[in-house]
C-alpha positions in Angstrom: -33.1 -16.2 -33.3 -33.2 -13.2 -31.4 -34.2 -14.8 -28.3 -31.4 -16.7 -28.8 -28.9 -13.2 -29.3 -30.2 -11.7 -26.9 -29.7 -14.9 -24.2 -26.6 -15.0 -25.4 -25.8 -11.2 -24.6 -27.2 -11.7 -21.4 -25.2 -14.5 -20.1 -22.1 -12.6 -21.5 -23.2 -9.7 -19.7 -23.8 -11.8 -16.7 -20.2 -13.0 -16.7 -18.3 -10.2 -17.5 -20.3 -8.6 -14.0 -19.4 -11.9 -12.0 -15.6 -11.6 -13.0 -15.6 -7.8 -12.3 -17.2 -8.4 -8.9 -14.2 -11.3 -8.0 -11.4 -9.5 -10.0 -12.7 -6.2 -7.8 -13.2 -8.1 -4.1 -9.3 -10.0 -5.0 -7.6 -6.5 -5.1 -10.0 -4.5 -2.3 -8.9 -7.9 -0.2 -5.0 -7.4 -1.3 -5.2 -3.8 -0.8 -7.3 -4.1 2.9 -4.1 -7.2 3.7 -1.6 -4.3 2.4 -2.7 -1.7 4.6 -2.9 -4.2 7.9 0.2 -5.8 7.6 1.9 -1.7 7.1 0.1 -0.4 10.3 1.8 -4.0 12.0 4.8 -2.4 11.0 4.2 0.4 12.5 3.0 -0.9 15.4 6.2 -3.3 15.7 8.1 -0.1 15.2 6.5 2.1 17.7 6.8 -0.4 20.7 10.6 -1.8 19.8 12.5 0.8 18.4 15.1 2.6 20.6 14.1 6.8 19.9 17.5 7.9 20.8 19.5 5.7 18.5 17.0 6.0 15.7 17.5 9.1 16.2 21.8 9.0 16.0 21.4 6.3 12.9 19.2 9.3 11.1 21.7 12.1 11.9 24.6 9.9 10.9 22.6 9.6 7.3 21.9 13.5 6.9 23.6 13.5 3.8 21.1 10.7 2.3 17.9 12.4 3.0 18.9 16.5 3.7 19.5 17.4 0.2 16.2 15.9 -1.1 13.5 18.9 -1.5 10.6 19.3 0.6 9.6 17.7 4.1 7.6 14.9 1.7 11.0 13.5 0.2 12.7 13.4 3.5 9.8 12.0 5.4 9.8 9.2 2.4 13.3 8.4 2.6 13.1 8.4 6.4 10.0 5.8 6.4 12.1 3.5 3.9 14.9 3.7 6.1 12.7 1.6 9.1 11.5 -1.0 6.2 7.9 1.1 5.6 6.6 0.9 2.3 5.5 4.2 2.3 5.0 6.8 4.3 1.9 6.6 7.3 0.1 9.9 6.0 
């Protein structure tokens, strides 16, 4: 009988690790996809954006981002603005 208890505590224990291990590898996957498909972004953004009217569209939305506090809010708001998820840094 405890042979059997403790098989059967082993294979639970055995299970529990194989669905942590897949659970963990799914969202370290999703997570690694995530952070290539925002540095595409990026890159898309870098090479095909026009500086000096990015530059006009920001001005003309001053009043969106320059009352939010702190260069972290403003960067935020300015990275959302070109379709980034979040901001690069």
């Amino acid at each position: 009988m405890k042979n059997d208890i403790r098989q059967m505590i082993k294979t639970v224990i055995e299970e529990d690790a194989v669905n942590f291990k897949d659970h963990t590898s799914k969202v370290l996957y999703e997570k690694v996809g995530q952070k290539l498909e925002e540095q595409y972004k990026i890159e898309q953004l870098v090479q095909n954006t026009d500086w000096a009217d990015a530059a006009e569209q920001i001005w003309a939305h001053r009043y969106e981002w320059m009352p939010l506090r702190g260069w972290y809010a403003q960067a935020h708001w300015k990275a959302k603005y070109f379709g980034l998820e979040r901001p690069w840094y």
